[in-house]
ZAMARGU-4260 file (C-alpha; in steps of 0.2 Angstrom, whole numbers, plus 5000, padded with zeros to 4 digits):
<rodrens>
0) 5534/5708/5782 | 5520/5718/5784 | 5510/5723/5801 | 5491/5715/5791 | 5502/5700/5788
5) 5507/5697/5806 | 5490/5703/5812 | 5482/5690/5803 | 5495/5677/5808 | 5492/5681/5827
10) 5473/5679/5824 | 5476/5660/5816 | 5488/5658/5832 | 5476/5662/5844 | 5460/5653/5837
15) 5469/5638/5830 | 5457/5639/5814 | 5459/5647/5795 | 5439/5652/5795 | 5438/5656/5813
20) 5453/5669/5810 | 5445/5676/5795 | 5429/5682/5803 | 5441/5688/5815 | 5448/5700/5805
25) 5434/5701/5793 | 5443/5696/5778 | 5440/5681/5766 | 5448/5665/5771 | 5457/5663/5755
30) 5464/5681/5758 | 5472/5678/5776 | 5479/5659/5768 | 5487/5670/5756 | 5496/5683/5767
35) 5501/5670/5778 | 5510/5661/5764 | 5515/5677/5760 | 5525/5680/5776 | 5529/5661/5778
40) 5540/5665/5763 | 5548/5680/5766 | 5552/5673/5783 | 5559/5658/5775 | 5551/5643/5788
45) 5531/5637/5789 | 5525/5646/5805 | 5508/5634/5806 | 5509/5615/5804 | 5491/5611/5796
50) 5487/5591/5799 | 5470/5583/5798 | 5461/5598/5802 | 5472/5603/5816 | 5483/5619/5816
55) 5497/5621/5828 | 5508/5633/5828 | 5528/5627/5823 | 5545/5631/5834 | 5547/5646/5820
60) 5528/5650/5824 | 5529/5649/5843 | 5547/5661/5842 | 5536/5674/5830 | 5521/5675/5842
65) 5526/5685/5857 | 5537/5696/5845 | 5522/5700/5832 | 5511/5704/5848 | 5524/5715/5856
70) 5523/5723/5837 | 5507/5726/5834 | 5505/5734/5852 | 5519/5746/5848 | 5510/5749/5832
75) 5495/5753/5841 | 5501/5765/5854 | 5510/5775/5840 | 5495/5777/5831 | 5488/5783/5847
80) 5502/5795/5852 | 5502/5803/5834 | 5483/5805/5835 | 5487/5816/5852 | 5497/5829/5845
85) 5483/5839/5845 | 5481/5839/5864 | 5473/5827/5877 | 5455/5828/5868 | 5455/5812/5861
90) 5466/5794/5864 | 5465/5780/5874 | 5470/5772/5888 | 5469/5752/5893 | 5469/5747/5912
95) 5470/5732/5919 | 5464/5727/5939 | 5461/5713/5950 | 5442/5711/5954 | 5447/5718/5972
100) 5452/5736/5963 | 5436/5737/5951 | 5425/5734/5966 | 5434/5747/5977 | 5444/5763/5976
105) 5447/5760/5958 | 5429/5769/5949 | 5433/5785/5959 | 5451/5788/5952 | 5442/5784/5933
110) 5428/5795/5940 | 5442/5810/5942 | 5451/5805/5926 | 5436/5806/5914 | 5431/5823/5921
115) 5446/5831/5917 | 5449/5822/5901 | 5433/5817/5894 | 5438/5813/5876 | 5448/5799/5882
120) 5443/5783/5883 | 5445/5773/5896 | 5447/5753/5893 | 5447/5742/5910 | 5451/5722/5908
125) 5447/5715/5924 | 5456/5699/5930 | 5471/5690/5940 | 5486/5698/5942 | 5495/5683/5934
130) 5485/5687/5920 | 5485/5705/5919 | 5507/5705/5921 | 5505/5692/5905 | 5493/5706/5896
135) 5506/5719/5902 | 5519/5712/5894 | 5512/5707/5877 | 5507/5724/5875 | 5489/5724/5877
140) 5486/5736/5891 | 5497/5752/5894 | 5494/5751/5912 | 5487/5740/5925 | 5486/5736/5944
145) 5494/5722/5950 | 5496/5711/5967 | 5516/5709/5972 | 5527/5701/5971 | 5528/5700/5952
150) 5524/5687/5943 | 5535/5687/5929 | 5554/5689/5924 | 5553/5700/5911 | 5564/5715/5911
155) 5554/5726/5901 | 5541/5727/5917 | 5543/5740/5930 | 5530/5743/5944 | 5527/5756/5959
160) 5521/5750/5973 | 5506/5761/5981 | 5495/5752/5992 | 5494/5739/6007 | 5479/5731/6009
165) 5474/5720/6024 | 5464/5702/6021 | 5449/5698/6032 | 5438/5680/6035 | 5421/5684/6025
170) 5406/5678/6034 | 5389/5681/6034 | 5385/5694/6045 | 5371/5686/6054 | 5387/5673/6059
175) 5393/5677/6075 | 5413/5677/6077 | 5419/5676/6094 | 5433/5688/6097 | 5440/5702/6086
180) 5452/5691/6077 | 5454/5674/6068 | 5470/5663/6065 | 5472/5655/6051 | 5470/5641/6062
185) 5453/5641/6066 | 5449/5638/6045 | 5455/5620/6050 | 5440/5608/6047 | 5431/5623/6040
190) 5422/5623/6023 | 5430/5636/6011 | 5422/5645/5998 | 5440/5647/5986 | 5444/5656/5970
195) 5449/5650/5955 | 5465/5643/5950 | 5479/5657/5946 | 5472/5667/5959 | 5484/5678/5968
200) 5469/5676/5982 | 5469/5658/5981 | 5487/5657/5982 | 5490/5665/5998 | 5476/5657/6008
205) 5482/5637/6003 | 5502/5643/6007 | 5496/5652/6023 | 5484/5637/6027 | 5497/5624/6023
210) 5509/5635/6035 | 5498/5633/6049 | 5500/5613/6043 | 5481/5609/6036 | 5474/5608/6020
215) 5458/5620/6018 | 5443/5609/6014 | 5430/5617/5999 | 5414/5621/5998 | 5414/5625/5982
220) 5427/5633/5973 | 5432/5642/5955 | 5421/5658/5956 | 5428/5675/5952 | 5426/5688/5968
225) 5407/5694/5965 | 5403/5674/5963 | 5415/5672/5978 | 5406/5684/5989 | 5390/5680/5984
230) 5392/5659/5989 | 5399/5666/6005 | 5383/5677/6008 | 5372/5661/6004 | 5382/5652/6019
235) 5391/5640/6009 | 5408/5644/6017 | 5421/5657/6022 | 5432/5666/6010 | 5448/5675/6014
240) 5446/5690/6005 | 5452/5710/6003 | 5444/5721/6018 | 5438/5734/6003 | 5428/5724/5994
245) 5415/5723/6008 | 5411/5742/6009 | 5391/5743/6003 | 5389/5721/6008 | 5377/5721/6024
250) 5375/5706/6022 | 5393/5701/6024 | 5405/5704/6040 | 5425/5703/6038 | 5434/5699/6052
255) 5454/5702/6055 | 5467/5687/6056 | 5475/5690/6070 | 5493/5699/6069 | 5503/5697/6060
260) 5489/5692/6048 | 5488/5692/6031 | 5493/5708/6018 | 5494/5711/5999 | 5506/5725/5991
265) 5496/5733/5976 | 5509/5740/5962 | 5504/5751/5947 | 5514/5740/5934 | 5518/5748/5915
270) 5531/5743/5903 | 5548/5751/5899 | 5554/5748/5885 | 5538/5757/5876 | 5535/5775/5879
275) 5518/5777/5887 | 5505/5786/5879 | 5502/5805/5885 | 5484/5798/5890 | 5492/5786/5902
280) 5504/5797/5908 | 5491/5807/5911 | 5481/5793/5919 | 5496/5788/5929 | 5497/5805/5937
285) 5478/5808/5941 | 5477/5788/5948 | 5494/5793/5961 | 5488/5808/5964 | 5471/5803/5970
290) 5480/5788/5978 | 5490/5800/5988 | 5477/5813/5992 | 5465/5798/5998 | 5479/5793/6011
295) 5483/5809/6017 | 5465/5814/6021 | 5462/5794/6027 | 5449/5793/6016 | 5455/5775/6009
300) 5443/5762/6013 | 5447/5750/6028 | 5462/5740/6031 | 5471/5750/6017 | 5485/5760/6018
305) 5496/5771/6008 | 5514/5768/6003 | 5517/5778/5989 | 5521/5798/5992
</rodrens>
């Protein structure tokens, strides 16, 4: 078995097509059939089930997948560790964030990092926690930001919980809110503007609605948090929403739900079963530490607060 052969078998899993998977990898399509015959035998069971056209992966095929994932991540960071030896001048590091994070505190911490480490290069994937815990765990980021609680029952995660973070009603600012509260129950009979589904935001706003014994009515729904601010701004609804994301909106006014409202814990999530990198350690230390100076000197955007020392 070789780490090509299951690079290649990954690529067919993922696109569900021969071709497709060959300009992938950039090899000929007769090449990546070949390999994956190759590894089919020396696994002894087919791993793709090819019927009119269609390719679906087979019970041997699905059991290889997360497996030849987790390999080729560890293969990955191993190239990237031995490539460091030299010192921090060069390596990488892959971060994952929720939208909320990207928009806020996040680019000053990066800021910090790429000052003092310049060589290293900094790759961000933005998204839900759902998602980024599933990325986490397949090996594809070494680090990432999540929302708690986790999302997953794998054993090889570990996180470290950081922040707290207060949700607000988004309005338009030219709205006028009466009082310096909502409740959840004044959203009844409002129109919604709602995330998309498998968002951690989405989540808590239908199981604290639903509490409050209504079911939220939509304006429009599906958009990620730009999309989902911005419909907000053109007055199509409200939006329950982080209090950071609305530093630099004018033309957007959160108001607080009234105690004990709502909250989200942020966690810096890693695996452990994989020795991280010394340019995510290294990331690690400067995001906590900034973390931990920003709290201290109360310079953490509104309705945030520090849990981590």
């Amino acid at each position: 078995m070789q780490l090509q052969q299951l690079a290649y078998f990954v690529a067919v899993a993922e696109s569900r097509h021969f071709t497709q998977a060959a300009e992938r990898m950039r090899v000929a399509q007769p090449s990546l059939s070949k390999q994956i015959k190759a590894l089919e035998a020396d696994l002894g069971a087919p791993l793709f089930s090819r019927a009119r056209g269609n390719v679906t992966l087979t019970a041997a095929g699905e059991a290889l997948l997360p497996l030849a994932r987790r390999i080729l991540a560890d293969a990955d960071t191993a190239r990237q560790e031995v490539a460091q030896l030299a010192g921090l001048r060069r390596g990488r590091v892959r971060l994952g964030a929720t939208p909320s994070l990207c928009a806020g505190l996040l680019a000053d911490a990066l800021a910090r990092f790429h000052r003092a480490y310049p060589g290293i290069e900094l790759l961000v994937e933005e998204g839900g926690s759902r998602d980024l815990v599933r990325a986490l765990a397949r090996g594809q980021l070494d680090l990432s930001l999540i929302i708690m609680p986790l999302q997953s029952d794998d054993p090889s995660l570990a996180t470290q919980e950081i922040l707290r973070e207060n949700l607000v009603v988004v309005t338009p600012s030219h709205e006028h809110v009466k009082g310096p509260y909502l409740r959840i129950e004044d959203l009844r009979g409002r129109q919604m503007v709602m995330f998309r589904r498998g968002y951690d935001l989405r989540e808590a706003t239908l199981a604290a609605c639903r509490q409050a014994g209504f079911e939220p009515r939509f304006a429009v729904q599906g958009g990620e948090m730009d999309a989902v601010l911005r419909f907000v701004e053109a007055g199509l609804g409200v939006a329950v929403v982080p209090s950071m994301v609305l530093d630099g909106r004018p033309g957007l006014s959160g108001t607080p739900l009234a105690p004990p409202g709502l909250s989200r814990t942020i966690a810096l999530a890693h695996r452990k079963d994989v020795e991280p990198t010394r340019a995510a350690q290294a990331f690690r230390e400067t995001l906590l530490t900034f973390v931990v100076e920003a709290g201290h000197e109360g310079t953490l955007p509104q309705g945030v607060e520090l849990i981590a020392e």
